[in-house]
N, C-alpha and C positions, 0 to 999 in steps of 0.2 A: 625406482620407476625408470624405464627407458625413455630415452630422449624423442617425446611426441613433434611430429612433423605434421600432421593432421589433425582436426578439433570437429567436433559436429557438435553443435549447440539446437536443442529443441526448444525453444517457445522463443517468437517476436515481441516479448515484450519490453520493457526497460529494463530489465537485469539482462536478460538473454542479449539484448541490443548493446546495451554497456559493459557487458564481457565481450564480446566479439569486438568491440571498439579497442578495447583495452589489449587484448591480446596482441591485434592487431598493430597498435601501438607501439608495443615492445619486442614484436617477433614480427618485421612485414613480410616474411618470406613462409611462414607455414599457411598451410591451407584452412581456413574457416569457411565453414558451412552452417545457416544457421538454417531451420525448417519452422516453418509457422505454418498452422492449417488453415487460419484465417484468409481472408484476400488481399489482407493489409495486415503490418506489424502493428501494435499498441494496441490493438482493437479491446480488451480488458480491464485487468485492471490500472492498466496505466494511465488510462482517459479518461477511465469512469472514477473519478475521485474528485477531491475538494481542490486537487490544484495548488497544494500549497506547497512549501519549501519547507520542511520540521527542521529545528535544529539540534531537537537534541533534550529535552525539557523534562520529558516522562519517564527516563528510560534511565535503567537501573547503573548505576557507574560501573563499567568493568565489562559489561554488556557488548556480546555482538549492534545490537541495535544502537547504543549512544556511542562508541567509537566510531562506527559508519554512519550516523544520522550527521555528526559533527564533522566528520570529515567530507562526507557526503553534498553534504548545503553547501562546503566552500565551494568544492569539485563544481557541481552542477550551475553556481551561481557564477563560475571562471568560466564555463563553455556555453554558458548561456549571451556571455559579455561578448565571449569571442566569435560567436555565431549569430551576433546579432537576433534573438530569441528573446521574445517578450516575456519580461518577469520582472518584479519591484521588490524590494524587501521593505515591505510597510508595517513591519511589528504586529504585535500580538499581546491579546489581555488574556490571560485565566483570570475568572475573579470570584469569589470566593463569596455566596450570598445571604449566607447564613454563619455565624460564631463557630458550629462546630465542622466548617470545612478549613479555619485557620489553619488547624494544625497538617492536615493534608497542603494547603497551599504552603505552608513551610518547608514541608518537606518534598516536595516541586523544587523550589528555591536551594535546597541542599543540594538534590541530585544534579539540577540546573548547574550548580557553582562547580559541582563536581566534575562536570562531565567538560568544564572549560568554556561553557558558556558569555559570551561578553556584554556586559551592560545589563544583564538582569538583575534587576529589583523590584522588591516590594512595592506597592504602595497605595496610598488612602485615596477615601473619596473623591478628595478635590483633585488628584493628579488623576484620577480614572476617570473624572466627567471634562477634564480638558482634552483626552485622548477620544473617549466615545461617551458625547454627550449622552446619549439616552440606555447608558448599561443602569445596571441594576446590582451592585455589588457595596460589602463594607471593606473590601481589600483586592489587590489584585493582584499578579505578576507580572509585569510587562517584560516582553522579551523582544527586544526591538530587532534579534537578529533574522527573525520572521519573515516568509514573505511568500508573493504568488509567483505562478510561472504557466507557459500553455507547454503542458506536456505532448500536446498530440504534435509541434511542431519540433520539439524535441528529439521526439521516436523518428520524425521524419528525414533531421539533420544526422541524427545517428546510422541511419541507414542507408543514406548516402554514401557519409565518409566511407559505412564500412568498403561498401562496392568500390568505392575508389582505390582505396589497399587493396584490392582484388579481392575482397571477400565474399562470399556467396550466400543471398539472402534470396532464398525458394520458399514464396506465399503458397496459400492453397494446397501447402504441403502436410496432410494431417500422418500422421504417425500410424500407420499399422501393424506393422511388427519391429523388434528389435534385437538383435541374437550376438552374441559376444563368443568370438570363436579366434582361437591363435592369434590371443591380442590384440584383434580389429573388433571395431564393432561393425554391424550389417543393419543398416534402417531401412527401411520397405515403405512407402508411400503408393497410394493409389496408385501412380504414374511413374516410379520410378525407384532405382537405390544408393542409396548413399551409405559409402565407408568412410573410416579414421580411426585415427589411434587414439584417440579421446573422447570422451561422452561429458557434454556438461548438461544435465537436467537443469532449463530454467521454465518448465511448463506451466507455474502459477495452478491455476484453479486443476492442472491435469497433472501437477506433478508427481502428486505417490502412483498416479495409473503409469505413468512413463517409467516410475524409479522399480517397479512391477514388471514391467515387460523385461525390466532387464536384469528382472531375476532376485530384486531386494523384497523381502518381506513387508508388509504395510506394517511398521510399526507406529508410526502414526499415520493418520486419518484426515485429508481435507473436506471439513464442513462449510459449507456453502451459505453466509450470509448478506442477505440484502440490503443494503441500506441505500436508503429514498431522499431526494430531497427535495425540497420547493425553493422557487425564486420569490423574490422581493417583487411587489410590481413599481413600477418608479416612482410614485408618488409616496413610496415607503422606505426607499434605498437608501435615504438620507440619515435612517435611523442607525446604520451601521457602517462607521466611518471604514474597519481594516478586518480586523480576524476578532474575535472575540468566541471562547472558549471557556465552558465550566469548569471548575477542579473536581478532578474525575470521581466517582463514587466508588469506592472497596466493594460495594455492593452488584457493583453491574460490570462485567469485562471489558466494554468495549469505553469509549471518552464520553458519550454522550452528544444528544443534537448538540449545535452551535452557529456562527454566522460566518461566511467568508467572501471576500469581495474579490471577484471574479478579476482575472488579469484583462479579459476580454471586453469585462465593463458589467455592471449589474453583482447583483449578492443572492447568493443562495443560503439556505438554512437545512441544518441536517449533518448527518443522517441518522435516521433510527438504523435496527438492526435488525432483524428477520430472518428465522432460516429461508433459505430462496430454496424452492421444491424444483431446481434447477441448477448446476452447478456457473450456468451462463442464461439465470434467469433471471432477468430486469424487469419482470412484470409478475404479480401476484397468479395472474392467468398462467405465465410459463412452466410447465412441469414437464419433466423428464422421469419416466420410471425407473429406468437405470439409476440416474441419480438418486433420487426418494430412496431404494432398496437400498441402496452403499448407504446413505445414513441411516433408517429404520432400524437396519439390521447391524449396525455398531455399536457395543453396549455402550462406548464411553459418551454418546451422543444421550443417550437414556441417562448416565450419571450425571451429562451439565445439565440436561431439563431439571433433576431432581435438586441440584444445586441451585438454581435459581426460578425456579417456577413462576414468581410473583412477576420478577424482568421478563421472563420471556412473551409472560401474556400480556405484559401490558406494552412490550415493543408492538408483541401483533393487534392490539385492540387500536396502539397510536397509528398503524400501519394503514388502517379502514377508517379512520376518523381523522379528516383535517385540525376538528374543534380541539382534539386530545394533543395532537402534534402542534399547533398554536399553544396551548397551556404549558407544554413544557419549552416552548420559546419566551415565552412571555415571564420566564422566572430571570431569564438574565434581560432581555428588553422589555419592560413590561409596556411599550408603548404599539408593541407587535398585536394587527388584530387579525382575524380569519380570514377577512376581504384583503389583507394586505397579501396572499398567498399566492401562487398558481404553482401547479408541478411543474418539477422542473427532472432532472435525469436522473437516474439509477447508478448501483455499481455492486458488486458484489465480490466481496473478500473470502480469500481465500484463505480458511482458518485454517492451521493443523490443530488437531486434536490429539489426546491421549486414549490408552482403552478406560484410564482412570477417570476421563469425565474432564481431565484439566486444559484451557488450551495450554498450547507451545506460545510464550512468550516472546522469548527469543528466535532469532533468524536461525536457521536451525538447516545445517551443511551436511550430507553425510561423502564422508570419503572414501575413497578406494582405490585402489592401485591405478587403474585406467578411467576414472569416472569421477565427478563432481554430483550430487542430486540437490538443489536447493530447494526445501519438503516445508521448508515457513520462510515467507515472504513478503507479509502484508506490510500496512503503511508502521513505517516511512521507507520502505524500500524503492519508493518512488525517488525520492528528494537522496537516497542513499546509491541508486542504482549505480554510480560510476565508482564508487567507491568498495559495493560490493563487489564489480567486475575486477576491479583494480586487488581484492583481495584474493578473487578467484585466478587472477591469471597470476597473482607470488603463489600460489601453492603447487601452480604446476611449473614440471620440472623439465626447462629447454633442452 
């Protein structure tokens, strides 16, 4: 590949933001351009989330995802230090409610150990009711390397510095066309165009339409889901001292509601999962038909319905009913009642899917001589973002 002197990065989110940091970082002299159509950077998925810091816990050894979740938490929790950026690392319970999730929380604790995790252990009742009196568990994992952070201040410091390296951060800048011609690319915005010798796709919920315009094939699919959550109201917050987390179920793809305590102050619960009949739809009302057809009309979206039927309706039955969404809180606090509830914000992840019905697991890069596309990115790409910037800027070549 020849020596790029120019970079255009599409999407303002935390990856798109923590590549152009990172580039910038190591090269201050080439030109970065990054384009967000929003009117603000992080507007997505980088805000709409639980806020937490992953370290590393779920995710398979050897994994794109647990080399950067692990590397990621340092990274984020060192510029967080250094930019004075609110965040605590307050630990974390998975706890395990029933005899036959042991063996699942075991093997948490493997990959955990695997993956170089520090201070994670096991353990019983009575260490689990000194951490979070009112759980509901016969075992736990506590992972104390855990913790919260405000990502919206985050995105804000990151997009500072960039501008300070003289890098160029254009809101309001939505993507129209994009045409790869003698080596350059050409991107078209309502209002204007932008060249370089590099294309790094970080579009999030747009990015197979962006990795499309520029000519790749959708071989995977982003599916659109919503997950909801509710706050605690004060007179309840007491119930849920830090993070507190079920061991996941084989049965359902996604972790399952849970509780996390806000770096801002207050605890949210959540979230379920929902297809969103929007790709940036945080309300059950929000529908886009464009969006709707690109799912309806993808078979592999037809094969995960078939794969889990029983999950998907009863995400959407817990979706319309508070009473449904309190029941499946109240297996790990069972001190959690309905009135203890009020909505609280949205968010909606950005699945890649296969035509085979499976999602994509893994972070999932595709390369090419002048071009980066990042086509899976969900959590913990938040808590990983400087890390995945940091691996995108070693693959290109000064």
């Amino acid at each position: 590949m020849k020596r790029s002197k120019s970079f255009l990065i599409i999407g303002g989110g935390l990856v798109g933001l923590a590549t152009a940091y990172r580039i910038l970082e190591r090269q201050p002299t080439v030109k970065v351009t990054l384009l967000e159509k929003e009117s603000a950077t992080g507007m997505h998925q980088s805000t709409h989330n639980s806020g937490v810091l992953h370290a590393g816990l779920y995710y398979a050894p050897g994994s794109a995802k647990a080399k950067l979740a692990v590397a990621g938490i340092k990274q984020m929790t060192q510029f967080c230090r250094s930019e004075n950026i609110p965040h605590e690392i307050c630990g974390k319970l998975v706890v395990a409610v029933t005899s036959d999730e042991l063996p699942r929380l075991d093997e948490l604790l493997r990959r955990g150990a695997a993956n170089g995790l520090q201070g994670l252990r096991k353990i019983g009742k009575d260490d689990i009711r000194k951490i979070e009196p009112h759980v509901n568990a016969i075992a736990a994992a506590h992972v104390p390397e855990e913790g919260i952070v405000d990502y919206r201040q985050v995105c804000d410091r990151l997009e500072t510095i960039i501008q300070e390296r003289g890098g160029r951060v254009e809101t309001g800048a939505e993507l129209i066309n994009l045409r790869g011609t003698n080596g350059q690319w050409l991107a078209r915005t309502a209002t204007a165009e932008f060249t370089a010798d590099y294309l790094i796709n970080c579009a999030g919920l747009q990015c197979d339409r962006v990795a499309e315009l520029a000519g790749e094939k959708r071989d995977v699919k982003i599916v659109p889901f919503r997950g909801e959550y509710y706050q605690l109201t004060p007179a309840a917050q007491h119930l849920v001292k830090n993070l507190i987390y079920p061991v996941p179920n084989p049965q359902f793809p996604f972790l399952g509601v849970h509780f996390t305590r806000m770096i801002q102050g207050g605890v949210e619960a959540g979230p379920n999962a929902v297809l969103a009949f929007a790709r940036e739809g945080y309300r059950l009302t929000d529908i886009d038909i464009k969006d709707l057809a690109d799912v309806f009309s993808f078979p592999g979206f037809w094969r995960f319905l078939g794969k889990f039927p029983g999950m998907a309706l009863s995400e959407f039955v817990q979706s319309l009913s508070k009473d449904r969404f309190c029941k499946a809180l109240q297996r790990l606090v069972p001190d959690i009642r309905a009135q203890d509830l009020v909505p609280g914000h949205s968010g909606v992840r950005a699945q890649a899917m296969k035509n085979s019905g499976e999602l994509v697991n893994d972070f999932h890069l595709l390369h090419r001589d002048n071009a980066i596309h990042v086509l899976n990115a969900p959590s913990p790409a938040a808590t990983a973002s400087l890390a995945i910037g940091e691996f995108i800027t070693n693959q290109i070549l000064f």
